[in-house]
PDB file of N, CA, C and O in Angstrom:
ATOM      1  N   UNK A   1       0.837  -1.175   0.000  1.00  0.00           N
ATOM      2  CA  UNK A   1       0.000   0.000   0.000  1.00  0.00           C
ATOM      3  C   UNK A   1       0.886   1.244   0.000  1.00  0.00           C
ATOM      4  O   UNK A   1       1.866   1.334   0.739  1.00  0.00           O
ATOM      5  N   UNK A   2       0.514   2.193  -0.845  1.00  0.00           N
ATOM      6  CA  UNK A   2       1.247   3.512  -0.571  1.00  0.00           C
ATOM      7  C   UNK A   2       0.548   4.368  -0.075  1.00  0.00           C
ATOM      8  O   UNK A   2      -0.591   4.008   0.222  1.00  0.00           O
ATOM      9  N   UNK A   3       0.914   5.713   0.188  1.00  0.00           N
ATOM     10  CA  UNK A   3       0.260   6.822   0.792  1.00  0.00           C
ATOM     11  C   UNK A   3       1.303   8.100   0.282  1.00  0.00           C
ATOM     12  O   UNK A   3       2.470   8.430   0.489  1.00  0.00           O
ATOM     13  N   UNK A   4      -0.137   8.722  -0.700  1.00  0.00           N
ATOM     14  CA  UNK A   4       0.553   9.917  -0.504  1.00  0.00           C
ATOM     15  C   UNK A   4       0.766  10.837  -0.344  1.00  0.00           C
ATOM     16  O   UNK A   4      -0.146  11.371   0.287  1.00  0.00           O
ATOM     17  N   UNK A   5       1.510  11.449  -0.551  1.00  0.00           N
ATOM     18  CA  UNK A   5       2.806  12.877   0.039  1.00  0.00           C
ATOM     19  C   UNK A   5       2.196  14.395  -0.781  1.00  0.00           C
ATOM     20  O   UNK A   5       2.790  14.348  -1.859  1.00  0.00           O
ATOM     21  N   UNK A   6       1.610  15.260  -0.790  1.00  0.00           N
ATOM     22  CA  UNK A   6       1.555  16.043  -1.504  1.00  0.00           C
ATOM     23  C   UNK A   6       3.239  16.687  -1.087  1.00  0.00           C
ATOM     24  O   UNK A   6       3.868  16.691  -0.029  1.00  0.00           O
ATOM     25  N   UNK A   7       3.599  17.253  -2.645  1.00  0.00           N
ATOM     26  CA  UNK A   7       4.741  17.677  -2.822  1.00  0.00           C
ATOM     27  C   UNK A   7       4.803  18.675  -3.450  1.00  0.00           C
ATOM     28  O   UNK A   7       3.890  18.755  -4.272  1.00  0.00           O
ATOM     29  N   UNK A   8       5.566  19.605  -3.443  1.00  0.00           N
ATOM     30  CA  UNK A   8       5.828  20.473  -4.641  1.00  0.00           C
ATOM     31  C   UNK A   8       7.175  20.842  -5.484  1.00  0.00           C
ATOM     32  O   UNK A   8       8.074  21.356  -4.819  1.00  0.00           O
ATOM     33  N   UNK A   9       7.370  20.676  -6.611  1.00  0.00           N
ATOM     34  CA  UNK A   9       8.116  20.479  -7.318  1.00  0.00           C
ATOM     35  C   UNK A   9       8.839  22.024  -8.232  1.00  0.00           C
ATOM     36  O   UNK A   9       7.983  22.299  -9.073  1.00  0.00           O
ATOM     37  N   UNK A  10       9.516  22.612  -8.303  1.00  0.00           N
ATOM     38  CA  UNK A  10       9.551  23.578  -9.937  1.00  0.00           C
ATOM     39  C   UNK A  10       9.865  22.705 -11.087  1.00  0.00           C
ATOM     40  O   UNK A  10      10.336  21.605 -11.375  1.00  0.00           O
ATOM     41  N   UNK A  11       9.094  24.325 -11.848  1.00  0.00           N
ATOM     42  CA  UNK A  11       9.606  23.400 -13.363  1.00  0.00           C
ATOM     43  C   UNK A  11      10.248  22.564 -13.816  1.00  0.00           C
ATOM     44  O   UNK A  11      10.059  21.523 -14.446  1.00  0.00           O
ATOM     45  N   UNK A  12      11.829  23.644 -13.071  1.00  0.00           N
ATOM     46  CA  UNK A  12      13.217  22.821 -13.675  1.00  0.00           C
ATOM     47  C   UNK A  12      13.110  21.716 -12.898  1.00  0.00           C
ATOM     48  O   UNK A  12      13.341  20.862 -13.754  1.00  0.00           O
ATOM     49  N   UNK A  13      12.912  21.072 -11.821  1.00  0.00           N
ATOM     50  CA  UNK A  13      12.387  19.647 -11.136  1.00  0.00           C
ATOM     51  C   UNK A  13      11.816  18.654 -11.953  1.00  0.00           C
ATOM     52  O   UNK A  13      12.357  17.594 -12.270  1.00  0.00           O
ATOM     53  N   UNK A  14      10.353  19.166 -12.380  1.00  0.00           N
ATOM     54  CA  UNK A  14       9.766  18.414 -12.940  1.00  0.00           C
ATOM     55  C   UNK A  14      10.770  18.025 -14.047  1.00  0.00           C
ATOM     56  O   UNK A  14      11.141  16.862 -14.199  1.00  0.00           O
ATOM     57  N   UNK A  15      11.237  19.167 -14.899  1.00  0.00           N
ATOM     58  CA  UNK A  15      11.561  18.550 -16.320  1.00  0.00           C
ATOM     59  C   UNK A  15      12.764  17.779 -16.198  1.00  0.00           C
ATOM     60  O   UNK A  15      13.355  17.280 -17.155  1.00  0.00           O
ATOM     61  N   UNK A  16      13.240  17.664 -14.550  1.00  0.00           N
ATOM     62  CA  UNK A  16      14.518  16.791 -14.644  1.00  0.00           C
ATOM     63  C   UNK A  16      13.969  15.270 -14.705  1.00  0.00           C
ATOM     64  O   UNK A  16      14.509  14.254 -15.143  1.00  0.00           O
ATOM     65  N   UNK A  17      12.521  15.504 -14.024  1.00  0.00           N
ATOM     66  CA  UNK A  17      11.828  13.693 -13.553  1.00  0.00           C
ATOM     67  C   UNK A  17      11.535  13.391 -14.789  1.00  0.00           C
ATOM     68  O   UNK A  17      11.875  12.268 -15.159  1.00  0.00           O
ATOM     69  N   UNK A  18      10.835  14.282 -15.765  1.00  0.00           N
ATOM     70  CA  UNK A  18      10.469  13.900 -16.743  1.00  0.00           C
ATOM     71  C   UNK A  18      11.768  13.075 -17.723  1.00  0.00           C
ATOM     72  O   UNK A  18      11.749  11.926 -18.165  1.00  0.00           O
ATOM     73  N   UNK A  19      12.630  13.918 -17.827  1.00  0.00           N
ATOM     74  CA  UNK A  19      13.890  13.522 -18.640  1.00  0.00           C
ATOM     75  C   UNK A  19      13.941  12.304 -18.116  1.00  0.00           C
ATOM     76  O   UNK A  19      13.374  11.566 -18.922  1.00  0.00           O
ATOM     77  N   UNK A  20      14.425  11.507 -16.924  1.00  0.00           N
ATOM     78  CA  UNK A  20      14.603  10.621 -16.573  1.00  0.00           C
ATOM     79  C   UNK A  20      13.699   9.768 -17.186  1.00  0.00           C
ATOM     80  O   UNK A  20      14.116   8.849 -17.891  1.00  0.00           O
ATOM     81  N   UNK A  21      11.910  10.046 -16.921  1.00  0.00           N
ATOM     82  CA  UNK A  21      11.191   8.938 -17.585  1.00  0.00           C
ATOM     83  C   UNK A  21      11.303   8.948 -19.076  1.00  0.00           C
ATOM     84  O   UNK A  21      10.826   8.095 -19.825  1.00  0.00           O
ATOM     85  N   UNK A  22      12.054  10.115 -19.461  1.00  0.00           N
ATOM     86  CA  UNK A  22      11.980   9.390 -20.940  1.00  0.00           C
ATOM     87  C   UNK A  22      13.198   9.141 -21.362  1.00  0.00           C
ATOM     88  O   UNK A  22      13.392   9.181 -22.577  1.00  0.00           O
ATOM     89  N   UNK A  23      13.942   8.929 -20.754  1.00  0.00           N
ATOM     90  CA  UNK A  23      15.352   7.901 -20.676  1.00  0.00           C
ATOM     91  C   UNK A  23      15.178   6.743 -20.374  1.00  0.00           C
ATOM     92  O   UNK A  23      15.858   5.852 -20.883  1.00  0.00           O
ATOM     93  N   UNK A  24      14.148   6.487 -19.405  1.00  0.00           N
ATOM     94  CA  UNK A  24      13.977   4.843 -18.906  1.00  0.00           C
ATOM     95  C   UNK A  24      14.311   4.551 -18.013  1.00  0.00           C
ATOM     96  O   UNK A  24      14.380   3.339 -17.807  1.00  0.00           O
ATOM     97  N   UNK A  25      14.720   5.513 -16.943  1.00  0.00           N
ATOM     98  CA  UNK A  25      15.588   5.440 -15.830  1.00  0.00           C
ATOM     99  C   UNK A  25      14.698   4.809 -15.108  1.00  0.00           C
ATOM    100  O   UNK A  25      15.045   3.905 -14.348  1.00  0.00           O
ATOM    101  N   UNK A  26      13.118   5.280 -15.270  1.00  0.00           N
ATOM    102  CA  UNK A  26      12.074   4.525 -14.100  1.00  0.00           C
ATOM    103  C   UNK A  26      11.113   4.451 -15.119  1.00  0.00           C
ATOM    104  O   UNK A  26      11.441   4.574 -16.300  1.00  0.00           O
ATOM    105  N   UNK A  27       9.557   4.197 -14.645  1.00  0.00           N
ATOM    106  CA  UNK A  27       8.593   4.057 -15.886  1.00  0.00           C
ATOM    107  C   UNK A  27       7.541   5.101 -15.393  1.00  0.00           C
ATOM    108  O   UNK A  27       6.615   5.282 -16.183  1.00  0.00           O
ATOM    109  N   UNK A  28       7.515   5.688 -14.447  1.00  0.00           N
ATOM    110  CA  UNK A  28       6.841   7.113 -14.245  1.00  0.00           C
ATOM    111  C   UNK A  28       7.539   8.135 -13.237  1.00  0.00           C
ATOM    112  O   UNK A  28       8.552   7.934 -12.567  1.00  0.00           O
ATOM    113  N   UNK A  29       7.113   8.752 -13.268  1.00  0.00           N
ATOM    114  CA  UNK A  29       7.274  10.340 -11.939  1.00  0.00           C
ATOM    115  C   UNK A  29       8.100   9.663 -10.715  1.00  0.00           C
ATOM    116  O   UNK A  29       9.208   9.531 -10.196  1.00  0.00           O
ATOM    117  N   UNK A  30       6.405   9.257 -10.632  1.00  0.00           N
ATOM    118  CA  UNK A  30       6.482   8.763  -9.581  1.00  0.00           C
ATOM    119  C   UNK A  30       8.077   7.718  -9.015  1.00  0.00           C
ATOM    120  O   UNK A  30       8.923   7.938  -8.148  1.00  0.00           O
ATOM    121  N   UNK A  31       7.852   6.376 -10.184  1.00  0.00           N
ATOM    122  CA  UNK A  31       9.361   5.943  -9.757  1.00  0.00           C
ATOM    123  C   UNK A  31      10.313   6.458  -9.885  1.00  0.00           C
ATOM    124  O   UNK A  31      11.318   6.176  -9.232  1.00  0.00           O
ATOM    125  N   UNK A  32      10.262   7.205 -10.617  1.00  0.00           N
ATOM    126  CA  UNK A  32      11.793   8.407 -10.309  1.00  0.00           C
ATOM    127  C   UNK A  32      11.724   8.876  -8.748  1.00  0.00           C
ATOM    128  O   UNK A  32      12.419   8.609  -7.768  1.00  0.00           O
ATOM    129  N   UNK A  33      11.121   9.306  -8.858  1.00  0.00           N
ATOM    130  CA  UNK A  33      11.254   9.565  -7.049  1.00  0.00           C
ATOM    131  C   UNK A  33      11.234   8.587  -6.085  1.00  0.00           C
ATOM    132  O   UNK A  33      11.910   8.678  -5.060  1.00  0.00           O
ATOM    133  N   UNK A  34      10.549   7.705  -6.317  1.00  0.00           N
ATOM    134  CA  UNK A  34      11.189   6.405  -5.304  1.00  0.00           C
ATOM    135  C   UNK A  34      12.322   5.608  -5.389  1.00  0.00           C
ATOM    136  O   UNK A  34      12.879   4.782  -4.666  1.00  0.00           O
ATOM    137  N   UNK A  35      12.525   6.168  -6.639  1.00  0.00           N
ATOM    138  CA  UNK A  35      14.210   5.327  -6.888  1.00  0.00           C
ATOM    139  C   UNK A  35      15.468   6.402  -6.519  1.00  0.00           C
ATOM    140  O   UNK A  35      16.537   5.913  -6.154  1.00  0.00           O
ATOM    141  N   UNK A  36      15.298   8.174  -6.638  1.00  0.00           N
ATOM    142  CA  UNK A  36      15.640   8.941  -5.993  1.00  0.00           C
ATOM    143  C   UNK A  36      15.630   8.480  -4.218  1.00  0.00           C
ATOM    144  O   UNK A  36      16.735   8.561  -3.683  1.00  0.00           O
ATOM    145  N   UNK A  37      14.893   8.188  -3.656  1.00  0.00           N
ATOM    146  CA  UNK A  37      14.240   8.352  -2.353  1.00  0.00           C
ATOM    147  C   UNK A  37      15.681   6.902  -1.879  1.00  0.00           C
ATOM    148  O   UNK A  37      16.573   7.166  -1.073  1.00  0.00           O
ATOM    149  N   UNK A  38      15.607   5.924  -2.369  1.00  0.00           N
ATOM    150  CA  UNK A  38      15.930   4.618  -2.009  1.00  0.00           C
ATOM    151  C   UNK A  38      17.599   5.007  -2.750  1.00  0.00           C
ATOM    152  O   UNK A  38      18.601   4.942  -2.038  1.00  0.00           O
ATOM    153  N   UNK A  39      17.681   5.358  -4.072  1.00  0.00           N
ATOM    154  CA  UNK A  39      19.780   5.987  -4.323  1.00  0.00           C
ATOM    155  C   UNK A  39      20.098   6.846  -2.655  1.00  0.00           C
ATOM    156  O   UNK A  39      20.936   6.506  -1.819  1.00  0.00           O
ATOM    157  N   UNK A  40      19.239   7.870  -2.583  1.00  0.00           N
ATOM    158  CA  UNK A  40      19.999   8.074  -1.947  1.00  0.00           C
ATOM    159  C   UNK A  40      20.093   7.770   0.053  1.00  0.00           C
ATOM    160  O   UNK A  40      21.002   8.151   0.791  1.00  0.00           O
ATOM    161  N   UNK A  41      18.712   6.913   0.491  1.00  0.00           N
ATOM    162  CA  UNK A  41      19.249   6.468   1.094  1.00  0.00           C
ATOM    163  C   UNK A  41      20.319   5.097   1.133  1.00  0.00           C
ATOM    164  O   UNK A  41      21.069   5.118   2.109  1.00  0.00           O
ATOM    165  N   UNK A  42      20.427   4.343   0.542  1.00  0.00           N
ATOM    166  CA  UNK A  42      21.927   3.758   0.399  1.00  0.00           C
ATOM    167  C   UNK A  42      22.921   4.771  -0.110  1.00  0.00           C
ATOM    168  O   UNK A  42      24.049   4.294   0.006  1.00  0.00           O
ATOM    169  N   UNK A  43      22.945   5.926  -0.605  1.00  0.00           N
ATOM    170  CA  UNK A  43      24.580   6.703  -0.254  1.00  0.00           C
ATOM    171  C   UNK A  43      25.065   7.083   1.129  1.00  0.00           C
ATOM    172  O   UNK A  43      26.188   7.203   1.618  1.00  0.00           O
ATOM    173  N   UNK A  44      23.816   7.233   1.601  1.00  0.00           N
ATOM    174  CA  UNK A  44      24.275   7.684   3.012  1.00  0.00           C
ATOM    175  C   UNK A  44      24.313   6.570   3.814  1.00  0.00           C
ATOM    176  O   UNK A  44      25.321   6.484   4.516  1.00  0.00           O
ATOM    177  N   UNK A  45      23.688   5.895   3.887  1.00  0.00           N
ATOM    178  CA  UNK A  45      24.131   4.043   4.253  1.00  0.00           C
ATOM    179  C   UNK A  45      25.705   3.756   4.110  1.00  0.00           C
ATOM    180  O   UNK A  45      26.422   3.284   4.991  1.00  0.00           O
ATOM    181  N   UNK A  46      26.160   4.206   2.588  1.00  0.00           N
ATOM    182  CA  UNK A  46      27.366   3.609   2.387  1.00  0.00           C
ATOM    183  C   UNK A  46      28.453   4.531   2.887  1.00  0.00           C
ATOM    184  O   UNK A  46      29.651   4.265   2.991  1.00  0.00           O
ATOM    185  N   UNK A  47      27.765   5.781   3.212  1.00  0.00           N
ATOM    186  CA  UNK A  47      28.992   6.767   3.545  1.00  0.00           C
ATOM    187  C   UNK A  47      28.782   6.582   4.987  1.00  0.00           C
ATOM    188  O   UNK A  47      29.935   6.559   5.417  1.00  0.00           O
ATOM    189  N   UNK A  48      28.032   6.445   5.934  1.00  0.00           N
ATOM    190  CA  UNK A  48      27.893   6.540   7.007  1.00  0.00           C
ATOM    191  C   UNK A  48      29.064   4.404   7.402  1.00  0.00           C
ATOM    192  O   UNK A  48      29.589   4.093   8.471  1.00  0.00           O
ATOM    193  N   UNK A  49      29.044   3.900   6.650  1.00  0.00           N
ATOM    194  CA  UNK A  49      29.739   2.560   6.807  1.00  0.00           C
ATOM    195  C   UNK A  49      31.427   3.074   6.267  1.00  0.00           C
ATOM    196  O   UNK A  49      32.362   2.331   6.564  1.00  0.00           O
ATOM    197  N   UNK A  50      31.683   4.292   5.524  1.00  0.00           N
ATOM    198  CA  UNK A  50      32.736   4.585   5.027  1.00  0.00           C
ATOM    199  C   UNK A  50      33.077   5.467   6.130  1.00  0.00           C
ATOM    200  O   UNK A  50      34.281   5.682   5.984  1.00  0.00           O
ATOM    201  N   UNK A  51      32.499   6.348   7.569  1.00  0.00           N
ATOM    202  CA  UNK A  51      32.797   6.962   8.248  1.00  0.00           C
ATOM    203  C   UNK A  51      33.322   5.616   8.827  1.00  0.00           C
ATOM    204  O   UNK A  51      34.503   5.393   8.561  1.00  0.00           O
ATOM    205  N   UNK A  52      32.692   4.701   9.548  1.00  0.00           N
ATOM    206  CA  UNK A  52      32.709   3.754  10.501  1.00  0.00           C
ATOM    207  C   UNK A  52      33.949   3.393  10.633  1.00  0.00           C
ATOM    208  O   UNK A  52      34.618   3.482  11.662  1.00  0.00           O
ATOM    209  N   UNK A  53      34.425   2.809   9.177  1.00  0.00           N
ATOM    210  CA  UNK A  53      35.502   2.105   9.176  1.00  0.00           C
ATOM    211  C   UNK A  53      36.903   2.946   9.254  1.00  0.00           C
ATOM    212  O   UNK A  53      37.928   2.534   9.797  1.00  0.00           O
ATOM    213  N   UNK A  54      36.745   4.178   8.617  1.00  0.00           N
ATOM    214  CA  UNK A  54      37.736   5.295   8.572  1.00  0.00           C
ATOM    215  C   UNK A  54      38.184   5.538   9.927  1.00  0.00           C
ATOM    216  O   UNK A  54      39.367   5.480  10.264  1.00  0.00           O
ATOM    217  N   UNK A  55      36.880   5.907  10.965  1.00  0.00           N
ATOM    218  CA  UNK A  55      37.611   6.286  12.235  1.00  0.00           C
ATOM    219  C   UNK A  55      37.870   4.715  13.114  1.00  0.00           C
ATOM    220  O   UNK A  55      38.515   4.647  14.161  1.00  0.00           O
ATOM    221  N   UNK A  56      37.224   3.537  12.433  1.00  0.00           N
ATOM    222  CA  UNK A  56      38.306   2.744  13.087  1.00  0.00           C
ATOM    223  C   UNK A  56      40.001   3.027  12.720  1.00  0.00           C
ATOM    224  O   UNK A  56      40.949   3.213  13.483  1.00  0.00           O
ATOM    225  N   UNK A  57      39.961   2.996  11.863  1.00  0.00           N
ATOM    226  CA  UNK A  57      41.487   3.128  10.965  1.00  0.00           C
ATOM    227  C   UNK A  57      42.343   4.130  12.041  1.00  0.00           C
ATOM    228  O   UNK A  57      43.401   3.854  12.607  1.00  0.00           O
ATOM    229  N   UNK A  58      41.565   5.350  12.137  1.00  0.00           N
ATOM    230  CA  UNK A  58      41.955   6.554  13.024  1.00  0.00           C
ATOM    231  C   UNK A  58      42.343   5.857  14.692  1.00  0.00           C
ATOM    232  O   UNK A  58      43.521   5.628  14.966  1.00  0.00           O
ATOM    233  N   UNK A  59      41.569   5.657  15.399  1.00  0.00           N
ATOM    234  CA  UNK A  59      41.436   5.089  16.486  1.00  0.00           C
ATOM    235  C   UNK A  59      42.528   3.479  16.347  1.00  0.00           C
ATOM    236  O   UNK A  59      43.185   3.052  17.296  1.00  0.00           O
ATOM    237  N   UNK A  60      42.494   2.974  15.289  1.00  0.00           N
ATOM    238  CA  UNK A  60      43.400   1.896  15.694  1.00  0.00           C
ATOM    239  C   UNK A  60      44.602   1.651  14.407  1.00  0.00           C
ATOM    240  O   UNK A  60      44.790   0.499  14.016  1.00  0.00           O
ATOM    241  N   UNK A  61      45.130   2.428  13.994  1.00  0.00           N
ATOM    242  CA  UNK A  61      46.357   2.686  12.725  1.00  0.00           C
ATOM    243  C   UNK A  61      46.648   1.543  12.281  1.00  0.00           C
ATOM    244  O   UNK A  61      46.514   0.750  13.213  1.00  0.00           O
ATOM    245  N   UNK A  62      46.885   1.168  11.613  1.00  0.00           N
ATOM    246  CA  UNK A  62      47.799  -0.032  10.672  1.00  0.00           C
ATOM    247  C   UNK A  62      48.993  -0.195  11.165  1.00  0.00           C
ATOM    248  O   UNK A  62      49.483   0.893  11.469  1.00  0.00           O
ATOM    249  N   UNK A  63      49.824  -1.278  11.422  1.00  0.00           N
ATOM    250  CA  UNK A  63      50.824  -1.192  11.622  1.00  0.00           C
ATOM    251  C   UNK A  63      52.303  -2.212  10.410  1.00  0.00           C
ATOM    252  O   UNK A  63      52.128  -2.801   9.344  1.00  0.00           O
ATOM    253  N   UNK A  64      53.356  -2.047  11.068  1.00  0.00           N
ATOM    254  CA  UNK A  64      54.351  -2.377   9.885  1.00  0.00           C
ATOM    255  C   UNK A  64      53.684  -4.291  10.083  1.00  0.00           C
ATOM    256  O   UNK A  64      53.625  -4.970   9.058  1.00  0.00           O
ATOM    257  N   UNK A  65      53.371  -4.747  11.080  1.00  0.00           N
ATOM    258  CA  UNK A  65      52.505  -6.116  11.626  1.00  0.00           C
ATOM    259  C   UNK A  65      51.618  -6.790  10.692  1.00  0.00           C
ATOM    260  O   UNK A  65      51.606  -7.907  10.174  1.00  0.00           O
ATOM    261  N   UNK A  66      50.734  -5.557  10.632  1.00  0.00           N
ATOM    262  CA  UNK A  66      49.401  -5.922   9.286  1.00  0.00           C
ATOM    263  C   UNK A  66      49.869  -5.779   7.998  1.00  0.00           C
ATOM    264  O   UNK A  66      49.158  -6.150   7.064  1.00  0.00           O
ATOM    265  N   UNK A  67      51.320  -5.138   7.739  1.00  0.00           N
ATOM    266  CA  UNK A  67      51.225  -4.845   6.288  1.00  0.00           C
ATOM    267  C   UNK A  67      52.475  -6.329   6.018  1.00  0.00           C
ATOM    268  O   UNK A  67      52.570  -6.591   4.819  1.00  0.00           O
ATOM    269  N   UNK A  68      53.161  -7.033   6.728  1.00  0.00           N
ATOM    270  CA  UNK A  68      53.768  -7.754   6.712  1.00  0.00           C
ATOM    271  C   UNK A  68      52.735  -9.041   6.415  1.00  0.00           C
ATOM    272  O   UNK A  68      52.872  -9.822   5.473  1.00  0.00           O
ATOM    273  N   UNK A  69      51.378  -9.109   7.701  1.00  0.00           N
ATOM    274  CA  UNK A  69      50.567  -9.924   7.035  1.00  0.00           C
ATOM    275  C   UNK A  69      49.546  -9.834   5.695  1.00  0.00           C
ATOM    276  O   UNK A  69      49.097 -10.765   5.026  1.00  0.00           O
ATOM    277  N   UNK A  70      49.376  -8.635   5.568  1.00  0.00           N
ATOM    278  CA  UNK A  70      48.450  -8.611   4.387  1.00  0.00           C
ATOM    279  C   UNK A  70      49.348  -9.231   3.397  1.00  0.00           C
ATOM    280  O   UNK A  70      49.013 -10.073   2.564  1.00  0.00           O
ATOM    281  N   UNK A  71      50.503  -8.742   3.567  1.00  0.00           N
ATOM    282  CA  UNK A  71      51.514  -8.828   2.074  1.00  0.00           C
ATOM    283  C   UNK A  71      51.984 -10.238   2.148  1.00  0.00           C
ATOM    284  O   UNK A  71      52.814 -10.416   1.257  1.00  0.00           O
ATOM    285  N   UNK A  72      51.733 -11.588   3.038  1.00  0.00           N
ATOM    286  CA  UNK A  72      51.668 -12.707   3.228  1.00  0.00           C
ATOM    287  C   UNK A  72      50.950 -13.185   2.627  1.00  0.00           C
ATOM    288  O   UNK A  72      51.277 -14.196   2.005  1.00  0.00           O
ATOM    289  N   UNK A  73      49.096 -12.452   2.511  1.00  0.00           N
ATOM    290  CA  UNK A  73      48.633 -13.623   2.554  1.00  0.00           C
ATOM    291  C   UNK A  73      48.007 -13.228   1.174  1.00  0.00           C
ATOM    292  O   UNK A  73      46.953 -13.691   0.737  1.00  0.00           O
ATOM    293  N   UNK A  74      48.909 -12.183   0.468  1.00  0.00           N
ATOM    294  CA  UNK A  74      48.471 -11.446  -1.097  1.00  0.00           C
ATOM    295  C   UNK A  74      49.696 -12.872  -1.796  1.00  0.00           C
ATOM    296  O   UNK A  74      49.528 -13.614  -2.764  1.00  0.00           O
ATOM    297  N   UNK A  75      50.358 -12.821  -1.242  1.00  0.00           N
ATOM    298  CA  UNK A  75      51.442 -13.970  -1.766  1.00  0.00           C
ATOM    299  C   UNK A  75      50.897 -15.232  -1.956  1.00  0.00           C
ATOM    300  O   UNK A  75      50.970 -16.051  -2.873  1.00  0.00           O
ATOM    301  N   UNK A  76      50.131 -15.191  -0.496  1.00  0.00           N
ATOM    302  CA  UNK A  76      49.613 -16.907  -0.698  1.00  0.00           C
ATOM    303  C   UNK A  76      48.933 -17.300  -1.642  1.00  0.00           C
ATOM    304  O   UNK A  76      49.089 -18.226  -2.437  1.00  0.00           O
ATOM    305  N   UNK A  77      47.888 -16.278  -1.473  1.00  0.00           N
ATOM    306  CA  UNK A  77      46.486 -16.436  -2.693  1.00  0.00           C
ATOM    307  C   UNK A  77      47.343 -16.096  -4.161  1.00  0.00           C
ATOM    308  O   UNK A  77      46.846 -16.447  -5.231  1.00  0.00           O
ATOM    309  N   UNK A  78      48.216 -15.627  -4.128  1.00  0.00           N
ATOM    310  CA  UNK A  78      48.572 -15.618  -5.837  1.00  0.00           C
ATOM    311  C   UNK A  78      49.588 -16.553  -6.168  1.00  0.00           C
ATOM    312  O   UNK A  78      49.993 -16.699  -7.321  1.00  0.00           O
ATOM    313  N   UNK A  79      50.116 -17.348  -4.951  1.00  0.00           N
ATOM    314  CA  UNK A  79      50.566 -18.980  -5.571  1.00  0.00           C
ATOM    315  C   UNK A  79      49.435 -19.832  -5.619  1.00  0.00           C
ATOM    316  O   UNK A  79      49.689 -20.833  -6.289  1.00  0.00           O
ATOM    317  N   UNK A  80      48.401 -19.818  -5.211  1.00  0.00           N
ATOM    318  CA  UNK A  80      47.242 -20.444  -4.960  1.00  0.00           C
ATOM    319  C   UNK A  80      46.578 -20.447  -6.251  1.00  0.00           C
ATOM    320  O   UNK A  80      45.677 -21.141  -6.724  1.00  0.00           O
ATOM    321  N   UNK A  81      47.273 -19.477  -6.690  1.00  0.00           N
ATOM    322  CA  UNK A  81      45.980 -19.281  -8.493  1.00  0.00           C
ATOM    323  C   UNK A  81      46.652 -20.270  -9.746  1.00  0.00           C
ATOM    324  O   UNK A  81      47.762 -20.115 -10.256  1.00  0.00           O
ATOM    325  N   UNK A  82      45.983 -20.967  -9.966  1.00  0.00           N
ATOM    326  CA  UNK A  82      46.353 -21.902 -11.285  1.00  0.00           C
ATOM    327  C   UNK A  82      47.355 -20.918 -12.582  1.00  0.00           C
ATOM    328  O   UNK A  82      47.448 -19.707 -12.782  1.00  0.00           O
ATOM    329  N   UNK A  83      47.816 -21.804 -13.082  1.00  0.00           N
ATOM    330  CA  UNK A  83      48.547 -21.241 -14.029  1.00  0.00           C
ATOM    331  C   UNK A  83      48.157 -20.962 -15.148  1.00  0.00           C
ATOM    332  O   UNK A  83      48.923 -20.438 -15.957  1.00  0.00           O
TER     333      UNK A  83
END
């Protein structure tokens, strides 16, 4: 079920939704804006998971330890790969 939203839009708005539906991006208005609504909550999903991990990074640094193991186990897996 939906429910809806009265909204208001300008021109230059509309004629951006429109462009989209006649690109194919969605198949009306309407899904342009729910596919707007849903892009951009997963950007901020993905940036808010790109903060997360950053200030782990901050809070706990890399050390010469991890880059000795990463660079171990980049070795392993690429003797590991068929010829």
């Amino acid at each position: 079920m939906t429910v809806p939203i009265p909204t208001r839009f300008t021109e230059e708005e509309i004629a951006l939704i429109d462009d989209l539906v006649s690109h194919r991006v969605a198949d009306s208005r309407s899904a342009v804006i729910r596919k707007g609504l849903h892009d951009l909550a997963e950007s901020v999903r993905r940036a808010r998971i790109g903060a997360t991990i950053a200030d782990s990074y901050r809070e706990n640094p890399q050390s010469s330890e991890d880059d000795d193991l990463a660079m171990a186990g980049a070795i392993a897996m690429t003797e590991a790969e068929p010829c």
